[in-house]
N, C-alpha and C positions, 0 to 999 in steps of 0.2 A: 492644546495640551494632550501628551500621549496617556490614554488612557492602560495602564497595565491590567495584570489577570490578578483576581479578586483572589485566585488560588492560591500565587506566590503573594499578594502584599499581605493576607494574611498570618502568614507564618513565622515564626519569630525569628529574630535578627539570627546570625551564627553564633553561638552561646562563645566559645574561643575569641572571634574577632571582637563582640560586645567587652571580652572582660580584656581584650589588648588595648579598644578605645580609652578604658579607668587608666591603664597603664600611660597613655600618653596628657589624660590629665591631671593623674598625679603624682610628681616627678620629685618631690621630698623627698626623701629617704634618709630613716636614720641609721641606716644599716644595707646590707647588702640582703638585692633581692631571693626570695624562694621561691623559685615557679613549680607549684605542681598542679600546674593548668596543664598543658597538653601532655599524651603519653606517647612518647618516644622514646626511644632506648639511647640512652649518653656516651652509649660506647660508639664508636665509628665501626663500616666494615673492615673487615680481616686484610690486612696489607698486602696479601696476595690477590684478592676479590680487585681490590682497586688497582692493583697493577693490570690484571689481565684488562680492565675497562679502560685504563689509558691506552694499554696497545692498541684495543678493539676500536680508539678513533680515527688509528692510524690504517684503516680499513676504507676507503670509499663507497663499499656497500653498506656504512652503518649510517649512512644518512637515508639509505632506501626502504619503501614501506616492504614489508612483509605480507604474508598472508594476514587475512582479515583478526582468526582468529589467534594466532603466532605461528612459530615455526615449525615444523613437526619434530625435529630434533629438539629443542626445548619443553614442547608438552612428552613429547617418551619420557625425558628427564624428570620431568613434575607428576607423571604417573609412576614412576618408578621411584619417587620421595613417599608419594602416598603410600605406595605398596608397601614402605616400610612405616611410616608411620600408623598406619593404620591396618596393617595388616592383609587388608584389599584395600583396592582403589579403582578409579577409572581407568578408562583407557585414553590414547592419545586424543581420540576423536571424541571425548566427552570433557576436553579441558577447554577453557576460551581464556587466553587471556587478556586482561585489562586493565584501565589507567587506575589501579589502586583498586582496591576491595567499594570502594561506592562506586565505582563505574558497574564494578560486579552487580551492586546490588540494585541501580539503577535499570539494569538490561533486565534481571529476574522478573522486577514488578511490573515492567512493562511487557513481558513475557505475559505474565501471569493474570495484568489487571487492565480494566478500563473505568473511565470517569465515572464515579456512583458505588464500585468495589466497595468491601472490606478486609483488612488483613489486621486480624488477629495479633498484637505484639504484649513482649510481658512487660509491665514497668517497675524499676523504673526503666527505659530503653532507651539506648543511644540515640544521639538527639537529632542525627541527620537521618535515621528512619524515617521518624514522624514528617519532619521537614519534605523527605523525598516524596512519601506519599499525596501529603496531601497539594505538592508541588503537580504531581499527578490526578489530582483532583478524588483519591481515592480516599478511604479513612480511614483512619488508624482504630482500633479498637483496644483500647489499653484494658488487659490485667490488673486488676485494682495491686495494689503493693504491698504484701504482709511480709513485714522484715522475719518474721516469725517460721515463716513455712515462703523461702526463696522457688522452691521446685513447683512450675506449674501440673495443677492437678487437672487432667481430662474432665473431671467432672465437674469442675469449674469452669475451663473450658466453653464447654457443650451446652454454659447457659449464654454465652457469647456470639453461640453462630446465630448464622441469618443464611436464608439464601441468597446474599452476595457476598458471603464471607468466600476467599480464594482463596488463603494462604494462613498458615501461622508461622509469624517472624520471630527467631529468638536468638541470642546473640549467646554464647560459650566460647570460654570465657566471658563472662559479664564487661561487658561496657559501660556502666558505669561502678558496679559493686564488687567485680573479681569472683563474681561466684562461677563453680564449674558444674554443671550439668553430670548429674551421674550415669553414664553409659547405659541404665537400666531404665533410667527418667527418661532419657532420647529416643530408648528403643520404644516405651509405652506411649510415648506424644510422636512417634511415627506409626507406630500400629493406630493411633486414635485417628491421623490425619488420611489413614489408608480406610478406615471405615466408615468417614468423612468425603474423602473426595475429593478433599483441600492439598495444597501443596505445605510438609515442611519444608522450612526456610531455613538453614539456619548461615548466620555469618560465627565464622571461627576462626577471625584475622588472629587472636591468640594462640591457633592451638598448637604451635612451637613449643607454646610455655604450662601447656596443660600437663595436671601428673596423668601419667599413663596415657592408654591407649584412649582416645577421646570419646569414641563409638564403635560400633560395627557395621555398621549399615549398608557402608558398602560391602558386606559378605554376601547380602541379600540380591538374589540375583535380579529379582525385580525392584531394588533401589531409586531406579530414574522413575520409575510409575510416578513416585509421589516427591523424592527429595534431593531439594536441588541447596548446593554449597555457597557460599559467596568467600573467596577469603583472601588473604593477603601474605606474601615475602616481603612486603615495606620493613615488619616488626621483625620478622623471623632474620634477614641477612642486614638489618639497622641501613635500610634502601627505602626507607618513607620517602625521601621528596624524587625518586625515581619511578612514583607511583606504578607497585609489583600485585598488582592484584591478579585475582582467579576467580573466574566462574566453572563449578563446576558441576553438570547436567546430562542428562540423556542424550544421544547423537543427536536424534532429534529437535529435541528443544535447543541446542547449543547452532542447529545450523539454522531455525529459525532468529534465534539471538542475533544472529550476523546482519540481518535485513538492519538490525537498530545499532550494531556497533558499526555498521560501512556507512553510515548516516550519523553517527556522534563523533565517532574518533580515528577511524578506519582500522588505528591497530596501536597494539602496546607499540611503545619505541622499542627498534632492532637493539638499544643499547641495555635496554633495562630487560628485555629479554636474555641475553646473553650473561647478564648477571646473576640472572634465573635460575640459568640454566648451574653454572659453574658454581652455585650457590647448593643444588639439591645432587652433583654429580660428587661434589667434594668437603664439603663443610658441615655435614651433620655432627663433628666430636664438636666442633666452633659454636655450633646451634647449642648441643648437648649442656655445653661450659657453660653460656649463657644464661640457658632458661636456669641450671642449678644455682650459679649466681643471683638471679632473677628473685628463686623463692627464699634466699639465703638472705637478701636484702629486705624482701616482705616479712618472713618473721621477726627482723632486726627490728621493722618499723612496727609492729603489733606489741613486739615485747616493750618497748623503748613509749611507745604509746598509751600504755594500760597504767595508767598510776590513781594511784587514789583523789590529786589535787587538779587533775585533767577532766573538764565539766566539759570535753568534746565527749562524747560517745560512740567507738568503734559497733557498725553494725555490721559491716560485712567487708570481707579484703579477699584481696591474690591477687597473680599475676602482676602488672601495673597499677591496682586502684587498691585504694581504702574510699570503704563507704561511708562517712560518720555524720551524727546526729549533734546539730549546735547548741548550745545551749541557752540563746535567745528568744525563745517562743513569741517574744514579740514583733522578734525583726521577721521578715519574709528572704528565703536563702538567699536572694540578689545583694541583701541590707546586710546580712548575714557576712559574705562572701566581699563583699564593700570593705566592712569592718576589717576583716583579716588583713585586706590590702594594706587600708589607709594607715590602721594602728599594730599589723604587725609585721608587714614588708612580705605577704605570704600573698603568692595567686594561685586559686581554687579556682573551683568552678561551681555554682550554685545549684543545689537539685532542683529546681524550677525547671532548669534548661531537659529534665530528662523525662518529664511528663507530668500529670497532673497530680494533687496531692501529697507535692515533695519538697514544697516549703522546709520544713525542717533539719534538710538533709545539705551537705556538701561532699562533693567527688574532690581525692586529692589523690593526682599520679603521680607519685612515688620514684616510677621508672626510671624518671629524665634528671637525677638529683644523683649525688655522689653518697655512697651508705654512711659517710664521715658529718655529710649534712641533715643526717636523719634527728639526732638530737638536738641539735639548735633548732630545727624546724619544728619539733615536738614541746621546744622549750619555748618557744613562743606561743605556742598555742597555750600550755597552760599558763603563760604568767597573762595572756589576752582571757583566757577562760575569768583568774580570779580578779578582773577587774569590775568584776559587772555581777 
């Protein structure tokens, strides 16, 4: 009998493939399904994006690896996106690219930690964090969850450390609530992590779709001391199963990174880089259109959502998610999110899956739905609400 690691059998299922398994045992339907389980963007890329990637096959060097960390013409490109989006940015030699923003954030903690660690995350938190760390043997330190007061407070914080705490992980845009981190909260929870000692973390696969400028951090010329990026063009150029991710870090830690990405993957594919690239060289009005679309569909869903006979409770939205509260206190969100399926052709995703003490809650992404299916989805929820 092969004995596996107590690490991973630990950990819970994939919360996405757990609720694709309901999907294949329950195949009734009285209506046509609503998935706002996973968050993907429903548009395709730009028809120009996809033409240049069918010529780029017709290329014999795009089946050849690249350099470890990508191409140096492709990361200029991806500094020179930062630059504008953020005002400053890295430089070529402080970008790594990788298979999707979890390969990113896979290299950071193993950068960062070893077996017995602590890293600091706020909850509720994306649920392949937890999963990863403790896949690493490390341990997550969850942020108790005050729907009340979203913004971690250092002082809260700093009843958290330990002396194995290495990092604080925080996700902007929220992964599962849509909340955005205020430029002024990032800057104080990176001053807190610089008087600490600790690395920020943060993963910002949204921040395409965040309003304004997301931070400033990189203005700070000693940036890489403490905080290092994890993020993704999957969302930003609708290149999710081309997994477009980014690490991004000080020369240093990014050429230490390599020891573990020429030992995991050796390199982004030459294809999905060159997507990349032609993605931050040419398509930021494309990006621009989008995210405005984006937020134009999440108020549709907020307004369309808030009614008086809807016993769902909105606690928190943007970007791709609404955060909301069931109204079942009996059911556990798994039983919760069950229900939806079974009696109202809707797939969620259960706040269980996002850490502890979130029973009551379900994530529903929005993103991957057409804005014309926003009321019929809303409309089930409350004729499901006044059954019960």
């Amino acid at each position: 009998m092969i004995k596996l690691s107590s690490n991973i059998t630990k950990i819970q299922f994939p919360p996405i493939s757990e609720v694709r398994d309901w999907l294949s045992e329950s195949t009734l339907r009285q209506r046509s399904l609503i998935d706002l389980c996973q968050a993907v963007p429903d548009y395709p890329p730009p028809p120009e994006l996809l033409e240049m990637m069918h010529g780029a096959l017709r290329d014999p060097l795009i089946a050849r690896y690249t350099p470890d960390e990508g191409l140096p013409e492709v990361r200029e490109s991806v500094a020179r996106w930062y630059a504008r989006r953020y005002l400053s940015g890295p430089s070529a030699d402080e970008i790594c690219l990788t298979i999707g923003a979890s390969q990113a954030f896979w290299l950071a903690m193993t950068l960062l930690c070893r077996g017995g660690d602590e890293v600091i995350i706020q909850s509720p938190a994306y649920f392949d964090h937890p999963m990863g760390l403790q896949a690493l043997g490390v341990k997550p330190v969850f942020v108790p969850y005050d729907p009340q007061s979203p913004e971690p407070d250092p002082e809260r914080l700093a009843k958290l450390l330990t002396p194995k705490t290495r990092a604080l992980l925080l996700v902007t845009p929220s992964n599962p609530t849509g909340h955005q981190l205020a430029p002024e909260t990032i800057r104080r929870l990176y001053e807190f992590c610089v008087e600490q000692n600790i690395a920020l973390v943060l993963d910002e696969t949204y921040n395409a779709f965040a309003d304004g400028v997301p931070h400033t951090l990189f203005i700070d010329p000693d940036w890489s001391d403490t905080f290092i990026q994890i993020a993704s063009f999957g969302k930003t150029f609708s290149l999710t199963g081309f997994r477009a991710g980014v690490l991004v870090a000080g020369h240093e830690i990014v050429r230490q990174a390599l020891k573990v990405q020429d030992s995991m993957t050796v390199c982004q594919p030459r294809l999905t880089q060159l997507a990349i690239q032609y993605g931050c060289d040419r398509l930021d009005q494309w990006v621009n259109d989008n995210a405005r679309m984006m937020r134009s569909r999440h108020d549709h869903f907020c307004q369309t959502f808030v009614q008086p006979d809807n016993r769902f409770q909105l606690v928190a939205s943007g970007g791709f998610f609404a955060w909301i509260r069931h109204p079942w206190p009996q059911l556990d969100s798994r039983q919760a999110a069950r229900r939806l399926l079974d009696e109202a052709d809707i797939v969620s995703l259960p706040g269980g899956a996002f850490g502890p003490d979130l029973e009551p809650y379900l994530r529903l992404a929005f993103g991957n739905i057409k804005r014309e299916e926003i009321p019929e989805a809303v409309a089930r929820l409350v004729a499901l609400s006044s059954q019960y």
